[in-house]
MDAnalysis code that builds the backbone (N, CA, C; Angstrom):
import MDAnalysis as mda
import numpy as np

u = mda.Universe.empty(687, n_residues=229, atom_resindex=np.repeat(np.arange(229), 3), trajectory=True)
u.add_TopologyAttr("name", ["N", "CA", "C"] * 229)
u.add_TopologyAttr("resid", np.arange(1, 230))
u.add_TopologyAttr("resname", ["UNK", "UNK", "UNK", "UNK", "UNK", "UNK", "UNK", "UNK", "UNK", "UNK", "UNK", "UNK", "UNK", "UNK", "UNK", "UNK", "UNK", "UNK", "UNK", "UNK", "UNK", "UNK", "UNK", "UNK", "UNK", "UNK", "UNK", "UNK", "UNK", "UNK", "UNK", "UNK", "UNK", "UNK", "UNK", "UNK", "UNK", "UNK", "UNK", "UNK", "UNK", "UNK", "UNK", "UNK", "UNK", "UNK", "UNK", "UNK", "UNK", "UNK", "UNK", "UNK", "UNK", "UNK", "UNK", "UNK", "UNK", "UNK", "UNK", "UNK", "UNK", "UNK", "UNK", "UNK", "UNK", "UNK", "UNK", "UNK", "UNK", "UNK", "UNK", "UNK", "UNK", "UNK", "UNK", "UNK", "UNK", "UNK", "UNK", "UNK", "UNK", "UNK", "UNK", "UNK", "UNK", "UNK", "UNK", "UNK", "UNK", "UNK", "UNK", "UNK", "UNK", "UNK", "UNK", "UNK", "UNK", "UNK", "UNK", "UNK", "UNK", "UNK", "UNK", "UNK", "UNK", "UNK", "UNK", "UNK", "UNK", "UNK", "UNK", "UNK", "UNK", "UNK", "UNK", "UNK", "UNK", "UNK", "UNK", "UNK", "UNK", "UNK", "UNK", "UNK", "UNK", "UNK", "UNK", "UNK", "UNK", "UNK", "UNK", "UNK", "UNK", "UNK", "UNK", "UNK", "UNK", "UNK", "UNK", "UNK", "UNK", "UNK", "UNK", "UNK", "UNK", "UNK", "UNK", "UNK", "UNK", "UNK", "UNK", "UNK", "UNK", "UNK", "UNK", "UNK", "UNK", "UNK", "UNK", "UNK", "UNK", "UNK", "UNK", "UNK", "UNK", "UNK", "UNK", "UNK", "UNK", "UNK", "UNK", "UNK", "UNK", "UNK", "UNK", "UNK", "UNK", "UNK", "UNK", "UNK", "UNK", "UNK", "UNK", "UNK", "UNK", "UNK", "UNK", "UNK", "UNK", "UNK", "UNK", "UNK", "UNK", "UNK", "UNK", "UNK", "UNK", "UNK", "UNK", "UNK", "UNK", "UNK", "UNK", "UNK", "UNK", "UNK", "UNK", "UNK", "UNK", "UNK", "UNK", "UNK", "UNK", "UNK", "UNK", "UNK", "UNK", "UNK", "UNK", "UNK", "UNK", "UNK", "UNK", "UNK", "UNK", "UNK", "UNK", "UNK", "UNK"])
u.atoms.positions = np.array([
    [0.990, 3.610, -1.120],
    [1.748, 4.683, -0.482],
    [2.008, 4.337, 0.987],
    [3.476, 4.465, 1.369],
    [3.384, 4.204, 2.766],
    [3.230, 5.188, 3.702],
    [2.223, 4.935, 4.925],
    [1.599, 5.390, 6.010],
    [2.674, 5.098, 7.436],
    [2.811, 6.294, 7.454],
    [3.651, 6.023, 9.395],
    [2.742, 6.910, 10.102],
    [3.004, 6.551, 11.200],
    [2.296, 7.179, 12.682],
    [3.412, 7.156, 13.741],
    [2.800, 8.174, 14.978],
    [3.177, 8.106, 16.092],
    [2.510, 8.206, 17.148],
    [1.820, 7.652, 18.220],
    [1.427, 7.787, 18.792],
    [1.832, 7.989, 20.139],
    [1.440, 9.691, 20.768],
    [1.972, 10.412, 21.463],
    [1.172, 10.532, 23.094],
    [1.996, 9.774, 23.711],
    [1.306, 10.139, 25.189],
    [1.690, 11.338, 25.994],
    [1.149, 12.115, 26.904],
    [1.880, 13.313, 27.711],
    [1.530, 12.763, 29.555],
    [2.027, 12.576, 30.061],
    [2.171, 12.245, 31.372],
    [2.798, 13.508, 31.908],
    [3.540, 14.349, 31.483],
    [4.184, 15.657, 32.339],
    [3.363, 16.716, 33.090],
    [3.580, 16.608, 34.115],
    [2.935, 17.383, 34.846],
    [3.274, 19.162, 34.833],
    [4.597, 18.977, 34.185],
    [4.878, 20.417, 34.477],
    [4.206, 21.403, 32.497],
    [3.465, 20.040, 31.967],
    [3.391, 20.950, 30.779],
    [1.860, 21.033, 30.666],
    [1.279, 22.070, 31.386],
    [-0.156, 22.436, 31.874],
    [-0.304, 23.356, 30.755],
    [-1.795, 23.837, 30.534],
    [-1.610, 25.218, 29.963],
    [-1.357, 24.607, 28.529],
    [-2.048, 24.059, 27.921],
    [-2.644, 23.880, 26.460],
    [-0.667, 23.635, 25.930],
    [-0.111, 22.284, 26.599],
    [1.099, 22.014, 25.869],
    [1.068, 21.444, 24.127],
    [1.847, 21.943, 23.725],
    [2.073, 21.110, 21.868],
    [2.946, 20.489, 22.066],
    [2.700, 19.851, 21.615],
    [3.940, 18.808, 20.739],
    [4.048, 18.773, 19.322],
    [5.392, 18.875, 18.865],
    [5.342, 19.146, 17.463],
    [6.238, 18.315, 16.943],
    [5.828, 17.679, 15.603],
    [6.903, 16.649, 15.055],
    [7.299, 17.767, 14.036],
    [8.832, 17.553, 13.892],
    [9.844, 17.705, 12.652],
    [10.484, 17.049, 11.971],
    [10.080, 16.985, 10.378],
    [10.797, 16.086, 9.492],
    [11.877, 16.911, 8.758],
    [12.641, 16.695, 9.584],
    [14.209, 17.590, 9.087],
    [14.976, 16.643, 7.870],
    [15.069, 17.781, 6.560],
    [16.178, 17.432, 5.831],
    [17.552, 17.644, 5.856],
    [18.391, 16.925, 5.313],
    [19.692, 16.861, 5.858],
    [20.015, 18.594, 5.092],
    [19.147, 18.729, 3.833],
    [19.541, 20.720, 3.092],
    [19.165, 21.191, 4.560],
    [17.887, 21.076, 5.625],
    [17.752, 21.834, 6.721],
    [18.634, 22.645, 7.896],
    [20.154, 21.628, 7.457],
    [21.367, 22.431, 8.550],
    [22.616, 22.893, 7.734],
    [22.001, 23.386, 6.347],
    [23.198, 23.938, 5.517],
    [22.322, 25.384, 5.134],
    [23.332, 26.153, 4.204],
    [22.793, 27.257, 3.718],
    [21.908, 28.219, 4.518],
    [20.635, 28.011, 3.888],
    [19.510, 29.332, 4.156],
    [18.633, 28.688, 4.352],
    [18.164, 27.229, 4.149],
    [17.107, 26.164, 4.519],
    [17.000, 26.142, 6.156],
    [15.808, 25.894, 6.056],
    [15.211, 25.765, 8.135],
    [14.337, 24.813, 7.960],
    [13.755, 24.058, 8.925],
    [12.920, 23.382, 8.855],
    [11.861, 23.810, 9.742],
    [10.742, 23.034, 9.801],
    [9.078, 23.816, 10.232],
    [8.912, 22.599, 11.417],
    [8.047, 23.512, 12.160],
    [7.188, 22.637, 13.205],
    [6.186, 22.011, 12.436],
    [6.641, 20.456, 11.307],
    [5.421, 20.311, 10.611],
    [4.044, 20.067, 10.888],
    [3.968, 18.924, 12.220],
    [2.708, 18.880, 12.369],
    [2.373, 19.330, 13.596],
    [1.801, 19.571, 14.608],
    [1.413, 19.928, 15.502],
    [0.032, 20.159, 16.387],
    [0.453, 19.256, 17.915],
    [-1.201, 19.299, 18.634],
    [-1.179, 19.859, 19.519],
    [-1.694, 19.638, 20.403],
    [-2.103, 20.083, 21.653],
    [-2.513, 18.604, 22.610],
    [-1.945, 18.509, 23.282],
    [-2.061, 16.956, 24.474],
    [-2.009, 17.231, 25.689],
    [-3.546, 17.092, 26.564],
    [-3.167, 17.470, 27.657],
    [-3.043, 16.551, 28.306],
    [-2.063, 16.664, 30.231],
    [-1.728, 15.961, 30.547],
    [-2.278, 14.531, 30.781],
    [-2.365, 13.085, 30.516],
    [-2.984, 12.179, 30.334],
    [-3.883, 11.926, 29.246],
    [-3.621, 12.505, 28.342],
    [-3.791, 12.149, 27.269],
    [-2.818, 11.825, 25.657],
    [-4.080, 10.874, 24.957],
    [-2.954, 10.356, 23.628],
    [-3.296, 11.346, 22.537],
    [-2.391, 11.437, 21.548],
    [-2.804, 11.507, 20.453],
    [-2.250, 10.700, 18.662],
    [-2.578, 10.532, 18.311],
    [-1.936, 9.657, 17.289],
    [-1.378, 10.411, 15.945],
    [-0.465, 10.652, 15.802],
    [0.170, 11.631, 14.494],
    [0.168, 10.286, 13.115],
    [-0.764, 10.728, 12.108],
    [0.037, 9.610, 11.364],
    [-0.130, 10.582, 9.951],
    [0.675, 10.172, 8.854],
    [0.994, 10.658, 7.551],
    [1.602, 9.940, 6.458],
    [1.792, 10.413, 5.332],
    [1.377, 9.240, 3.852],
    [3.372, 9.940, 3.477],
    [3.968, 9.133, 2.991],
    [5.075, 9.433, 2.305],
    [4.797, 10.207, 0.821],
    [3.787, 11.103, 1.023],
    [3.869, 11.957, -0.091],
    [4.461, 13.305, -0.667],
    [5.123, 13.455, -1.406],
    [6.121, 15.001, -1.525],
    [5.300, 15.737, -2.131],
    [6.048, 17.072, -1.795],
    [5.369, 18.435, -2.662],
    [6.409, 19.311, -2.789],
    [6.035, 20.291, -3.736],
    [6.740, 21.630, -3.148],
    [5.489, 22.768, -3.381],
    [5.661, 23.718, -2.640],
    [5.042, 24.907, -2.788],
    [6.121, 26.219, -2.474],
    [5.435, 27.272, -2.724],
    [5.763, 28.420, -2.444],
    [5.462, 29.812, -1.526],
    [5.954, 30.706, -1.643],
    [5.392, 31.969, -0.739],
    [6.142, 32.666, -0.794],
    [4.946, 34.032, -0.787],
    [5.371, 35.028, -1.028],
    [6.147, 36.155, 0.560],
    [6.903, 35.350, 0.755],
    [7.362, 35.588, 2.035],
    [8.744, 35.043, 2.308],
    [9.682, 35.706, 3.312],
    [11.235, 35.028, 3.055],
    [10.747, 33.949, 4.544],
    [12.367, 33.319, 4.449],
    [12.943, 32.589, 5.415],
    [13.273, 32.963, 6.387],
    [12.156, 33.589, 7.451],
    [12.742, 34.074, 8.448],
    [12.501, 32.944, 10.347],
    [13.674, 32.515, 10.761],
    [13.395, 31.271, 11.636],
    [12.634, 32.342, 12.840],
    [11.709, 31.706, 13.738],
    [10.386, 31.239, 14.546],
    [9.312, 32.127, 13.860],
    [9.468, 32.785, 12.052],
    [7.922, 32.914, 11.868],
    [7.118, 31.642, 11.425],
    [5.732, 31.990, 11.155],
    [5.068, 30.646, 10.468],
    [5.173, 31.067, 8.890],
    [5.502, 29.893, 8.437],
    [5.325, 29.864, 6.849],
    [4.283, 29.515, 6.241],
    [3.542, 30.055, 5.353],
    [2.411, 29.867, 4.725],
    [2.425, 29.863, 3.270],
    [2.065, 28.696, 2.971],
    [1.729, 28.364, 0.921],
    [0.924, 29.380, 0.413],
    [1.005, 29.786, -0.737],
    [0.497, 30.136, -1.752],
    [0.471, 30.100, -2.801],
    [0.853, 28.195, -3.178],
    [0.658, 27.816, -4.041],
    [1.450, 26.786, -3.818],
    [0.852, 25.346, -5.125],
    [1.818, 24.150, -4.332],
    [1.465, 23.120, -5.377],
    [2.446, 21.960, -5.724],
    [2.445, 21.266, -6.822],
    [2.524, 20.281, -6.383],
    [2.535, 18.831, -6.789],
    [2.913, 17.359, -6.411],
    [4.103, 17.158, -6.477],
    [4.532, 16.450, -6.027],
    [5.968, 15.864, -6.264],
    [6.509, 14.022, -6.283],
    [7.017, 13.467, -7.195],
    [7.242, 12.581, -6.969],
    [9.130, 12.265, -7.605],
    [9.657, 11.849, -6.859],
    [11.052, 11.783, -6.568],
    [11.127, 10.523, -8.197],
    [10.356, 9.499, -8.184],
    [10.514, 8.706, -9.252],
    [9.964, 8.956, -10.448],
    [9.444, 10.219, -10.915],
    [8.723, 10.405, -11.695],
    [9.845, 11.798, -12.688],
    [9.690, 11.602, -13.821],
    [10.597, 11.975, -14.877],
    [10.026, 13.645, -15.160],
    [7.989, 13.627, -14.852],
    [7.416, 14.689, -14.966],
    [7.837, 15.346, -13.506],
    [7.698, 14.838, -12.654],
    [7.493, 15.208, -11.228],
    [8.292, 15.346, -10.259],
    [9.808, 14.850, -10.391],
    [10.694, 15.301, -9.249],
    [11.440, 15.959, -9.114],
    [10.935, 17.699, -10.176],
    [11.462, 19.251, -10.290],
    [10.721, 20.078, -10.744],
    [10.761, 21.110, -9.984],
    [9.528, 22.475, -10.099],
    [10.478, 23.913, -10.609],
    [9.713, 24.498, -11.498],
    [10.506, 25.592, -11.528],
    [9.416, 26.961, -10.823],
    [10.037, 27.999, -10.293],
    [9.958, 28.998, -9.876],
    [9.883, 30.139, -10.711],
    [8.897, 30.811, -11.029],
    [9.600, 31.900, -11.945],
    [8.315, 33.088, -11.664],
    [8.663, 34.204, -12.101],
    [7.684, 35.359, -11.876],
    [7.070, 35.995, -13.393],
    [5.986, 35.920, -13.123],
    [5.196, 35.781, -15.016],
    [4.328, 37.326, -14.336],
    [4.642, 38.227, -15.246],
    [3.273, 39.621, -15.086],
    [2.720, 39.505, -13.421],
    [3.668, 40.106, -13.193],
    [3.539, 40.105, -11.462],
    [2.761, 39.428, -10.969],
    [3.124, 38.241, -10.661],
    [3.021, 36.894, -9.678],
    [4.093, 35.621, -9.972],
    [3.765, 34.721, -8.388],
    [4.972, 34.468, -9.235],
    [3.996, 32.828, -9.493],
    [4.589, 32.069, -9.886],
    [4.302, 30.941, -10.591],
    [5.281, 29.865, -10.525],
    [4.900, 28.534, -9.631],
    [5.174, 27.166, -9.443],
    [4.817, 26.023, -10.856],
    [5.933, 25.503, -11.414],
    [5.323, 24.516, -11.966],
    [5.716, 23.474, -12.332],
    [5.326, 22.112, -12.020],
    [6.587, 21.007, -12.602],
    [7.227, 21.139, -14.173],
    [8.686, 20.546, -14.139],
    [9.422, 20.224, -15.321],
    [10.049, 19.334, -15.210],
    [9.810, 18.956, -16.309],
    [11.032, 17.638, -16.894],
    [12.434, 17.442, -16.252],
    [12.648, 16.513, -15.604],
    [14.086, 15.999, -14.908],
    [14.109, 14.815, -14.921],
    [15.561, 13.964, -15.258],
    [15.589, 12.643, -14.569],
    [15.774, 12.713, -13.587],
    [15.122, 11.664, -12.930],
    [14.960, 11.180, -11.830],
    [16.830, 10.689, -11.178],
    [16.805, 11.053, -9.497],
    [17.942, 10.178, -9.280],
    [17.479, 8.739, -8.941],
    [18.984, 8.230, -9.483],
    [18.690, 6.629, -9.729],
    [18.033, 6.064, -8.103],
    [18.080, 7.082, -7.017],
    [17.876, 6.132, -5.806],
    [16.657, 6.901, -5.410],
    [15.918, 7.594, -6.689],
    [15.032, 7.886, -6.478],
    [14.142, 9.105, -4.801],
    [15.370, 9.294, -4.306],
    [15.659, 10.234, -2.958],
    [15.776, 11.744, -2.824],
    [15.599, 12.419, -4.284],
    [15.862, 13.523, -4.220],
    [14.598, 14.668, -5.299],
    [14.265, 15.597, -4.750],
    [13.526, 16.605, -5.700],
    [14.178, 17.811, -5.860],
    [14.477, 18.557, -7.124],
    [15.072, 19.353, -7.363],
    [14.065, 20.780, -8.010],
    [14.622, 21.882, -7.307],
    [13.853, 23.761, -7.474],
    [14.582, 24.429, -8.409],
    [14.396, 25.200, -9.283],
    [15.381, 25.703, -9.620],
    [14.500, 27.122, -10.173],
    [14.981, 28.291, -9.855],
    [14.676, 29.576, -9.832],
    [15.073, 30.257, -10.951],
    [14.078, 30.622, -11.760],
    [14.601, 31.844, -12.564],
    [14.910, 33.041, -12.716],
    [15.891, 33.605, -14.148],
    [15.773, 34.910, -13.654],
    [15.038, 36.003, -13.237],
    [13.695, 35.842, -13.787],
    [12.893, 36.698, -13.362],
    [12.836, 36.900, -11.998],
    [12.264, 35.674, -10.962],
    [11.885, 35.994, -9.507],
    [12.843, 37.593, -9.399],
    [12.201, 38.017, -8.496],
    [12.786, 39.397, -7.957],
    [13.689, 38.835, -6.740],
    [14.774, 39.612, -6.589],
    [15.745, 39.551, -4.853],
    [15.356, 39.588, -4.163],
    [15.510, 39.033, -2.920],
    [14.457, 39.566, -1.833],
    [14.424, 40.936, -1.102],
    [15.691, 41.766, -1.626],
    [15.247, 43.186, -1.060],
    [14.237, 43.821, -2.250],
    [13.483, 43.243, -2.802],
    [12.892, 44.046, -3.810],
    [11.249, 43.134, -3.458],
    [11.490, 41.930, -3.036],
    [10.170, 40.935, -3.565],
    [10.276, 39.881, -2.769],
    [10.690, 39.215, -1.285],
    [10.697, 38.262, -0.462],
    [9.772, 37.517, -1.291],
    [10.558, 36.259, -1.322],
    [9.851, 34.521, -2.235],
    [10.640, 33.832, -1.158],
    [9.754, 32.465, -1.304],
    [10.313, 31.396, -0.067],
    [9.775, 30.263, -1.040],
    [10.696, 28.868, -1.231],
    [9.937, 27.727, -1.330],
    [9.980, 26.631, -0.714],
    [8.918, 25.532, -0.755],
    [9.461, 25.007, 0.580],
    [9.296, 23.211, -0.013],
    [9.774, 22.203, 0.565],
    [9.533, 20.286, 0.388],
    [8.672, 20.358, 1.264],
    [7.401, 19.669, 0.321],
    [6.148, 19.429, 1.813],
    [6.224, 17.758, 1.813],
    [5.452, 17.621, 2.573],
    [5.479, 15.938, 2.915],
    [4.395, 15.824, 4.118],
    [2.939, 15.107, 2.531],
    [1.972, 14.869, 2.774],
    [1.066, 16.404, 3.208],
    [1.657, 17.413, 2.409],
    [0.523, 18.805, 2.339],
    [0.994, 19.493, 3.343],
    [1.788, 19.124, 4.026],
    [2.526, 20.788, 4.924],
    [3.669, 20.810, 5.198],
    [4.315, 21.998, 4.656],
    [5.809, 22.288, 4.871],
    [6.981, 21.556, 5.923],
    [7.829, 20.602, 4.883],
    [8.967, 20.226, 6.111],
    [10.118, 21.065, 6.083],
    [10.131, 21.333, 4.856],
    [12.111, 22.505, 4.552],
    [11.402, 23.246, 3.835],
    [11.958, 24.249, 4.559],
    [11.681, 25.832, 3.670],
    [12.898, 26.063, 3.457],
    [13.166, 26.944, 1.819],
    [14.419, 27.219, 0.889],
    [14.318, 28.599, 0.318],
    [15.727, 29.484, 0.834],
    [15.301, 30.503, 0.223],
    [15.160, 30.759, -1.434],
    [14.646, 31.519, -1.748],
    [14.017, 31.550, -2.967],
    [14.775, 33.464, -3.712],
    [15.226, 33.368, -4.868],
    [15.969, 34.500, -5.959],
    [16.506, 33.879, -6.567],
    [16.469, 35.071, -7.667],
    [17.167, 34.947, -9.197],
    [18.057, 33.758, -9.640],
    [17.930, 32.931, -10.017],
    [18.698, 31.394, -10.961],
    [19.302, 31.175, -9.916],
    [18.675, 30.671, -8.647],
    [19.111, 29.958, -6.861],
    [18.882, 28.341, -8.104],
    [19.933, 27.205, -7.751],
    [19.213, 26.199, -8.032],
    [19.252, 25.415, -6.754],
    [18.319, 24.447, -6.391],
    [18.538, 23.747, -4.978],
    [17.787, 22.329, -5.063],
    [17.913, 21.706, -4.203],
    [17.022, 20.367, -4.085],
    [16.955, 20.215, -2.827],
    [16.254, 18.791, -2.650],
    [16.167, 18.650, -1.316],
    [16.139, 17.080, -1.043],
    [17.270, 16.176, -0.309],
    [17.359, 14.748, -0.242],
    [16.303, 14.206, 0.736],
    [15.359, 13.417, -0.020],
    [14.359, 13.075, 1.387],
    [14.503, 11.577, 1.880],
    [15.381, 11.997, 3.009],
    [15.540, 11.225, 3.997],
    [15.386, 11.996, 5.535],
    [14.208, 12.382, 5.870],
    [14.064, 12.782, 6.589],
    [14.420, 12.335, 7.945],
    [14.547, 13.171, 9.314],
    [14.657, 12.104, 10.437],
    [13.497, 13.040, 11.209],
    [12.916, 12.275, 11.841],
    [11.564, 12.513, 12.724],
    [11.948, 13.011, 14.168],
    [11.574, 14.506, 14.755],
    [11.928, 14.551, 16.009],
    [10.379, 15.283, 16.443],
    [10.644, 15.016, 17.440],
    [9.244, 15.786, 18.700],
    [9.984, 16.728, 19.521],
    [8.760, 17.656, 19.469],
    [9.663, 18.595, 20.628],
    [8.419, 19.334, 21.528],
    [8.211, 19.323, 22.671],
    [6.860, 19.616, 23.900],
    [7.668, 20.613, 24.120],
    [6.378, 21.994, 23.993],
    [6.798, 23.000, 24.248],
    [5.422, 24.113, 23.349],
    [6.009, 25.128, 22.645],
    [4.245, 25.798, 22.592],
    [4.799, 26.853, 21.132],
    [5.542, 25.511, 20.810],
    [5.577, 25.844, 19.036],
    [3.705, 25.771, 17.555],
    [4.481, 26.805, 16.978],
    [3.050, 26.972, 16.441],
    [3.544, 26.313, 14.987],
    [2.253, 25.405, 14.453],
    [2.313, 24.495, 13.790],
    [2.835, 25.751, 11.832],
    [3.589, 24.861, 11.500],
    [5.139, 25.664, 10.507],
    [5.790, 26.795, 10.687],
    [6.131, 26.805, 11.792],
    [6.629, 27.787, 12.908],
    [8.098, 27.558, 12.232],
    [8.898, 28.266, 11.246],
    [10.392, 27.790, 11.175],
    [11.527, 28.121, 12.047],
    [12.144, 26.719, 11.781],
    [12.928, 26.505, 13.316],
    [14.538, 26.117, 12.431],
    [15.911, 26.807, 13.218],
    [16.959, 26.365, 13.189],
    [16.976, 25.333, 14.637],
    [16.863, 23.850, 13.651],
    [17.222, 23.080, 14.288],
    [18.536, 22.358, 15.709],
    [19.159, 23.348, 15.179],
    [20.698, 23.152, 15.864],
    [20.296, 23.711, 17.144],
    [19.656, 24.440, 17.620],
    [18.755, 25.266, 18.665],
    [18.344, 24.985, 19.702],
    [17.745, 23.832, 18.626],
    [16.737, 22.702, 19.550],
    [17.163, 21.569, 20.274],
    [17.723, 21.771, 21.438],
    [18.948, 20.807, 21.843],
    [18.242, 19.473, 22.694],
    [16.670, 19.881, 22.894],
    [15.883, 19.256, 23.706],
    [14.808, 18.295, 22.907],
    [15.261, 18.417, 21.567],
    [14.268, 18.006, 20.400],
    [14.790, 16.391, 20.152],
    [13.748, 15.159, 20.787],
    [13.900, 13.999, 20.752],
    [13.645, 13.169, 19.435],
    [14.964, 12.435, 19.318],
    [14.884, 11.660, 17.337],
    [14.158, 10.410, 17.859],
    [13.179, 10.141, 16.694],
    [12.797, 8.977, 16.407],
    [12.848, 8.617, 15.620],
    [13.641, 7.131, 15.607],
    [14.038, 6.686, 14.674],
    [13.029, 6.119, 14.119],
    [12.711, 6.093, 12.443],
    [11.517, 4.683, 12.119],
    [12.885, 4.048, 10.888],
    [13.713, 3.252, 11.775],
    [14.805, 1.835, 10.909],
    [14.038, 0.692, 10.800],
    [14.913, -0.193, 10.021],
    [14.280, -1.298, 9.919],
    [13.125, -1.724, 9.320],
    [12.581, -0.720, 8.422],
    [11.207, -0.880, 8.473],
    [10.022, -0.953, 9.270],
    [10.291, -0.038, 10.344],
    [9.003, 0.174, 11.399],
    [8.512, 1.349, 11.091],
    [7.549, 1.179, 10.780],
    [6.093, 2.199, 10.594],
    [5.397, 2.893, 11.362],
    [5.324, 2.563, 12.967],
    [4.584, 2.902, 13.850],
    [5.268, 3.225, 14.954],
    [5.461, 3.796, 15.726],
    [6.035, 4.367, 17.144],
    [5.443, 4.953, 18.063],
    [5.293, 4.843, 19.339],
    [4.970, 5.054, 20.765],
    [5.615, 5.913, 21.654],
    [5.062, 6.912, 21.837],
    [6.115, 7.529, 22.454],
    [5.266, 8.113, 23.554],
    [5.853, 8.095, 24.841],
    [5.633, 8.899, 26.003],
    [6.411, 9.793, 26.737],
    [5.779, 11.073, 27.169],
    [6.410, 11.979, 27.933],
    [6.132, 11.851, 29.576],
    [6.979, 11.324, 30.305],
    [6.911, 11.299, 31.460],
    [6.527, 12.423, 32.737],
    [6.842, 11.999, 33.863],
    [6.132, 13.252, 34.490],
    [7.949, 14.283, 35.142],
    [9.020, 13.694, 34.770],
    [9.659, 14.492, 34.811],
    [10.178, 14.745, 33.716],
    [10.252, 14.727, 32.906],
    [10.138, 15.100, 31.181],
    [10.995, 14.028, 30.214],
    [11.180, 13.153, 30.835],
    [12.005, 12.301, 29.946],
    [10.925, 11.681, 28.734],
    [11.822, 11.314, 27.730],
    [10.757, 10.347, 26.320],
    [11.224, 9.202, 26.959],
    [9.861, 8.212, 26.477],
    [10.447, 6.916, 26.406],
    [9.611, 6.227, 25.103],
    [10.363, 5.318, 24.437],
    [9.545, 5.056, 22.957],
    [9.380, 3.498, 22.997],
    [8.546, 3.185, 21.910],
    [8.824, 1.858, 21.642],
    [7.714, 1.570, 20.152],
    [8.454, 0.629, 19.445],
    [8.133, -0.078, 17.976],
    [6.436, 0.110, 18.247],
    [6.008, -0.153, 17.684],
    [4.446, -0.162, 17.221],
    [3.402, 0.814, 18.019],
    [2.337, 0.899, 17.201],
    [1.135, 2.103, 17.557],
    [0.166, 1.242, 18.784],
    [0.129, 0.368, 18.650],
    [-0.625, -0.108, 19.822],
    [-0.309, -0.388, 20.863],
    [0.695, 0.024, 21.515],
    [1.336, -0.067, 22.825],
    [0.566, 0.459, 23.654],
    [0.383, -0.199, 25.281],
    [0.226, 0.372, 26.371],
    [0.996, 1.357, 26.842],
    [0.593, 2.470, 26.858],
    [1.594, 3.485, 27.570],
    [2.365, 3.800, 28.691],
    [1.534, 3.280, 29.185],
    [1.839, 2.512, 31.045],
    [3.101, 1.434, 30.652],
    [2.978, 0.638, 29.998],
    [4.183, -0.155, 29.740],
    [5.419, 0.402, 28.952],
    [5.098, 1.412, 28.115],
    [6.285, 2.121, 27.856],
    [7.041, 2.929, 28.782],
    [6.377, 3.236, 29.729],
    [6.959, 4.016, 31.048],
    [7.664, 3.316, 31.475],
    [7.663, 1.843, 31.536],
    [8.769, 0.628, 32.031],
    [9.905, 0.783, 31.318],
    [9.903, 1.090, 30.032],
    [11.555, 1.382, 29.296],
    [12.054, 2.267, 30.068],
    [13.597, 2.027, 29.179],
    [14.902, 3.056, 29.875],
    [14.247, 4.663, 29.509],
    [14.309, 5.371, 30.202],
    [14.214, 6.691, 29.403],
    [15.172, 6.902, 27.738],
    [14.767, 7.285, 26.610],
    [16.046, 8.084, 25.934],
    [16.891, 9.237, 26.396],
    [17.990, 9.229, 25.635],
    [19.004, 10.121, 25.928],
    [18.044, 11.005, 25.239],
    [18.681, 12.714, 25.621],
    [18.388, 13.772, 24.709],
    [18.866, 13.670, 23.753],
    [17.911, 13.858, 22.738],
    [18.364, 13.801, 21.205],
    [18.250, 12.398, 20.529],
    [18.075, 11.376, 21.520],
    [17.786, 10.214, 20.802],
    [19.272, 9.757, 20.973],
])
């Protein structure tokens, strides 16, 4: 299974007072429809200090009994495996059995590029003016896209995620309309790079660079990034 990291320096002086930093693995469903994406992981770094984010390319989906509403936190209550190449595993159905509701994999082919997991809702679930349901693509056990959830909704979700950070005093699956976030820095992992470096300067600029073992002090020597990457 492949493992990425990031390892996160904070040099900003102006982000005192117990700052987060929060990575988002936004799906491209995250800027259509009723989908949002979450503050997935999230720390706390104080100034001059590192921390190292790392996580497994593993999918899920879960659920909740709660809608899509952007800056609450979303919370599981219940949650299945997922695997995009797998014939058992890369579609869950939704449905409401003797009041509750109930997650469970089903049978799908797989897409051929192996990139996609598919939800699909039955009639039962209740509307949400009657019964708020939410489901969400996790990756590696906590929510990246949350999807709204009623009656025969069918949806998927393409995982090609893109990785952004954002310093500031977001609470970890805090859902966020991304488009919002105009200050929210992309990191790219192309090419096959696994590991990334990233520092926040003391007037707030990022500056990044390829691998986890970097001196941070020497990443301060790069160009700053643009906003947004």
């Amino acid at each position: 299974m492949t493992t990425y990291s990031m390892s996160v320096t904070n040099y900003s002086e102006l982000a005192h007072g117990s700052p987060k930093f929060s990575i988002v693995a936004e799906l491209p469903e995250a800027r259509s429809g009723g989908a949002l994406s979450t503050a997935w992981l999230s720390q706390v770094i104080h100034p001059g200090n590192t921390y190292v984010f790392s996580w497994n390319m593993a999918w899920g989906f879960a659920w909740s009994a709660s809608a899509v509403l952007k800056d609450y936190q979303w919370t599981a209550h219940g949650s299945v495996d997922a695997d995009p190449a797998s014939g058992t595993l890369c579609a869950a159905e939704f449905d409401y059995v003797e009041g509750d509701f109930l997650l469970r994999s089903v049978a799908h082919t797989p897409d051929p590029a192996h990139d996609k997991l598919w939800i699909s809702n039955t009639g039962a679930v209740p509307p949400p003016s009657v019964q708020p349901s939410s489901l969400a693509i996790t990756l590696d056990g906590e929510p990246a896209c949350v999807l709204e959830a009623g009656p025969n909704l069918n949806e998927h979700g393409t995982l090609h995620p893109r990785f952004y950070i954002i310093a500031g005093q977001l609470k970890k699956a805090q859902m966020l309309d991304m488009a919002q976030y105009t200050n929210a820095q992309l990191i790219s992992y192309d090419h096959g790079v696994q590991a990334k470096t990233v520092v926040l300067d003391d007037r707030n600029n990022w500056h990044i660079a390829d691998g986890e073992g970097v001196d941070p002090k020497a990443v301060l020597n790069t160009p700053p990034m643009p906003v947004g990457g």
